[in-house]
C-alpha distance (Angstrom), angle and dihedral (degrees) to the residues before:
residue distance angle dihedral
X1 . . .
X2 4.05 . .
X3 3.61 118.5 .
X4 3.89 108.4 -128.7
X5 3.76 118.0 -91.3
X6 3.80 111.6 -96.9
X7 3.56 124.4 -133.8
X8 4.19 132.4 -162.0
X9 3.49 130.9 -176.1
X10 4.03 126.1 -178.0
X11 3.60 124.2 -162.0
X12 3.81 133.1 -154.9
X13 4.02 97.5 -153.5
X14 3.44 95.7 -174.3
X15 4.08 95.8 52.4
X16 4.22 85.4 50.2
X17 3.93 92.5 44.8
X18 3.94 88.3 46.8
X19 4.16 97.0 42.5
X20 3.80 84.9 49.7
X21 3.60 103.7 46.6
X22 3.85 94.6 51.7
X23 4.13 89.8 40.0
X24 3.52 89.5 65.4
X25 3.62 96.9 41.5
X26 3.58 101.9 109.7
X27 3.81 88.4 45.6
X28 3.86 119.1 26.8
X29 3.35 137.7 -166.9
X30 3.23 114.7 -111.2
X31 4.11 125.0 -168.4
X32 3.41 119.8 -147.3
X33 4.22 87.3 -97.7
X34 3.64 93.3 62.0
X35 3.68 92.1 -101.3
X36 3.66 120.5 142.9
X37 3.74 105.5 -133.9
X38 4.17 96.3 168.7
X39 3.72 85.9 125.8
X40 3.61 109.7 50.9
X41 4.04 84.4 35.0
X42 4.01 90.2 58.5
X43 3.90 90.5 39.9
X44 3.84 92.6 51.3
X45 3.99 93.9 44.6
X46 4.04 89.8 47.7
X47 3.84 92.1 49.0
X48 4.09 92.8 41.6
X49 4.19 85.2 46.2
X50 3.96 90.8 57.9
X51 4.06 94.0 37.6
X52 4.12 84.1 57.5
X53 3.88 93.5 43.2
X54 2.62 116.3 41.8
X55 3.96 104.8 22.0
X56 4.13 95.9 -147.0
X57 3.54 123.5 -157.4
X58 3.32 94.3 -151.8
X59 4.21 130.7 22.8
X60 4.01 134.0 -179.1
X61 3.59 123.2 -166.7
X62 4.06 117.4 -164.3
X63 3.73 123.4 -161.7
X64 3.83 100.0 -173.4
């Protein structure tokens, strides 16, 4: 009997926070406070995207 495949991801928060807050530059997002949450919005989708896909095993998230 095979053990089941293994699978690690690593994540550079701070290079996901930054891509996302200047993606949606030119259009925020806006909650209904007036706070601009483009950042954690892109972060969260990016994270949720390889959770989906890629169905990892394992996952490590670095905020340096």
């Amino acid at each position: 009997m095979s053990k089941p495949e293994k699978k690690l991801f690593l994540l550079d928060a701070f290079a996901l926070i930054y891509r996302a807050h200047f993606a949606f530059s030119k259009n925020p997002r806006i909650n209904s406070k007036g706070m601009n949450t483009s950042a954690v919005f892109g972060f969260m989708n990016s994270l949720l995207e390889i959770l989906r896909k890629e169905k990892p095993t394992h996952i490590g998230v670095a905020f340096d």
